[in-house]
C-alpha positions as CSV (number, residue, x, y, z in Angstrom):
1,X,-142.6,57.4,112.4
2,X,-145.4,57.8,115.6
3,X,-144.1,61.3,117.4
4,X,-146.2,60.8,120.5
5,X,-143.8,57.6,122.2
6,X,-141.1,60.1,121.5
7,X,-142.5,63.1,123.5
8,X,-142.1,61.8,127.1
9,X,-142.4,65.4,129.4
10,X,-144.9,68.3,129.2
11,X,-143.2,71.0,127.0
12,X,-141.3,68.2,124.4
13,X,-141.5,68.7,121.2
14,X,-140.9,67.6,117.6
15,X,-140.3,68.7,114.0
16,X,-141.0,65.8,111.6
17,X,-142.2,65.3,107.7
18,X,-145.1,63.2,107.8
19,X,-147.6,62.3,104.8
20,X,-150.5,64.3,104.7
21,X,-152.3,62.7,102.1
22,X,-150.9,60.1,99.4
23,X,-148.4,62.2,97.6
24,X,-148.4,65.3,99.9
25,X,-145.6,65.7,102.5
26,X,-145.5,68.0,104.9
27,X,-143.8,69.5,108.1
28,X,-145.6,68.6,111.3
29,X,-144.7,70.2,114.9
30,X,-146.0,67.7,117.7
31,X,-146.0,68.7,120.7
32,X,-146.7,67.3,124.5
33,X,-149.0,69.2,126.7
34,X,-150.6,68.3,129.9
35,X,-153.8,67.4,127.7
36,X,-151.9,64.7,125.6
37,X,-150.0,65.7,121.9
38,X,-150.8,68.4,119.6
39,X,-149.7,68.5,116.2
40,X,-149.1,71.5,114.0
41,X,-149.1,71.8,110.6
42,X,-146.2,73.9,108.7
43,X,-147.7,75.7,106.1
44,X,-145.6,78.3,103.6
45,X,-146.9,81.2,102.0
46,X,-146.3,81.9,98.3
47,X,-143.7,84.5,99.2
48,X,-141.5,81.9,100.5
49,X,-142.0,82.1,103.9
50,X,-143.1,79.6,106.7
51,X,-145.7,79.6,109.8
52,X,-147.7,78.3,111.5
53,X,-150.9,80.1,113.5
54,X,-150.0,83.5,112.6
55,X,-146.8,84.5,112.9
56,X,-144.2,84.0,109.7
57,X,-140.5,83.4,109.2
58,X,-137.9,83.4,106.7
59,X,-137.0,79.8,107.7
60,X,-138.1,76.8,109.4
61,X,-134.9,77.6,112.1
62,X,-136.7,80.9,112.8
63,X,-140.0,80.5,113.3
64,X,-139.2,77.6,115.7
65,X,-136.7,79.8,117.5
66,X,-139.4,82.6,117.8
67,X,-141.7,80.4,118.9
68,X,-139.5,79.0,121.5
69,X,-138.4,83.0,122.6
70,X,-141.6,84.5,122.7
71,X,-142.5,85.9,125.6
72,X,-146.3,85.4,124.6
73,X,-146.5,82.0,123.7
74,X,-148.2,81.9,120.5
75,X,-148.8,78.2,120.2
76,X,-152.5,77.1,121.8
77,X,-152.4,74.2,124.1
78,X,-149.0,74.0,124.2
79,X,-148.1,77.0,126.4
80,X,-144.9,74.8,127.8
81,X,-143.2,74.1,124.1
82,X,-139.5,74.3,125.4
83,X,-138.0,70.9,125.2
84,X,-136.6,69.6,121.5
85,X,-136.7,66.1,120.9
C-alpha cells in the first residue's frame, strides 16, 4: 500500500507495516508536511520498548499519543503531525 495518496492535508498522518527489505517488516509513520511526506521508521529497543527519534514508549499507542501531545514537537519536518489517517 502507497501512504502518500492517502495523506491529503499538512499535519495527516499514517501508521502502516511496510517491507523494509525482503523478509524484514517494519512499522512506518508517514507523515504530510508542507515539504511533501516524511516517513519514519519504528524501531524497538531490546527492553521491549518502542521509538522513534528519541523518545521511547511502552507501546506503539503511546509513543504516538505523546507524540501527538507534546508540547515540543519532537518529530522534524513534521511540526503539524495532528491529523490520523
Amino acid at each position: 500500500m502507497d501512504a502518500e495518496p492517502l495523506l491529503k492535508r499538512e499535519g495527516d498522518f499514517l501508521l502502516r507495516k511496510t517491507e523494509h527489505s525482503p523478509g524484514m517488516i517494519v512499522l512506518a509513520l508517514s507523515c504530510k508536511t508542507e515539504a511533501g511526506v516524511k516517513h519514519f521508521m519504528i524501531n524497538q529497543d531490546p527492553d521491549g520498548t518502542f521509538y522513534f527519534e528519541h523518545h521511547h514508549e511502552k507501546s506503539i499507542a503511546d509513543l504516538i499519543a505523546w507524540h501527538l501531545w507534546v508540547e515540543i514537537n519532537p518529530i522534524p519536518f513534521c511540526a503539524e503531525a495532528r491529523g490520523p489517517v
